[in-house]
C-alpha positions as CSV (number, residue, x, y, z in Angstrom):
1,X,46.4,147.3,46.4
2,X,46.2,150.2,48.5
3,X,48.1,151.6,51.1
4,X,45.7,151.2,53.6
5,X,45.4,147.4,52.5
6,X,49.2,147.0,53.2
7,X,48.9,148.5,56.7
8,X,45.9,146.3,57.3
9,X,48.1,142.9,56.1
10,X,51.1,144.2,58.4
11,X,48.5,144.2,61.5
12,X,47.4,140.8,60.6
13,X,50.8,139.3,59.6
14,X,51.6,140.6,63.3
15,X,48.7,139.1,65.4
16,X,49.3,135.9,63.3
17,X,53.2,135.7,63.9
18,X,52.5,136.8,67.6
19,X,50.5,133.6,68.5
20,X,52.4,131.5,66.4
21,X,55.9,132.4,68.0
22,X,57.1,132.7,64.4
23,X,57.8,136.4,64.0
24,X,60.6,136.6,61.8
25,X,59.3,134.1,59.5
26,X,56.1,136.5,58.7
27,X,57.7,139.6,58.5
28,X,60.5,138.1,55.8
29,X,57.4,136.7,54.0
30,X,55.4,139.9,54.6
31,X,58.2,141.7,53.0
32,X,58.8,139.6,50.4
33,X,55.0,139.3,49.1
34,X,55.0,143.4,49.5
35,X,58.3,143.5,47.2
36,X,56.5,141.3,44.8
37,X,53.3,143.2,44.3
38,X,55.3,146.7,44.4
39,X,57.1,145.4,41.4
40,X,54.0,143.5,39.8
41,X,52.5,147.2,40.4
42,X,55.7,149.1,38.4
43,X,55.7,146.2,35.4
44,X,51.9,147.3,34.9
45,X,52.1,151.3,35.2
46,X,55.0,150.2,32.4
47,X,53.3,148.6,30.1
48,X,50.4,150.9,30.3
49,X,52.7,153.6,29.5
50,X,54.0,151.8,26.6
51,X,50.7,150.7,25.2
52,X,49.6,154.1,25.0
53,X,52.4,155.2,23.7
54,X,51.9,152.6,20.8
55,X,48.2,153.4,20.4
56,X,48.8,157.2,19.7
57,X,52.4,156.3,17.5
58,X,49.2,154.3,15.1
């Protein structure tokens, strides 16, 4: 996911907490689901690295 996509979900995760009168409810969520996929993101880079590494070790 881009950048742009996570600035796009913050706007919406604000219009939607706005109306609901559940602000800090979103944004903990919003920040978790952000922390998820920044670390799903860093696993995969990982084992990308690793898996090429292993390809050119054969």
């Amino acid at each position: 996911m881009d950048n742009k996509w996570y600035g796009l979900y913050a706007v919406l995760l604000g219009i939607v907490s706005f109306f609901t009168g559940e602000i800090v409810t979103f944004m903990m969520l919003g920040f978790i689901l952000i922390a998820l996929i920044n670390i799903n993101t860093t696993l995969k880079t990982h084992f990308n690295k690793t898996d090429m590494k292993k390809e050119n070790d054969e």
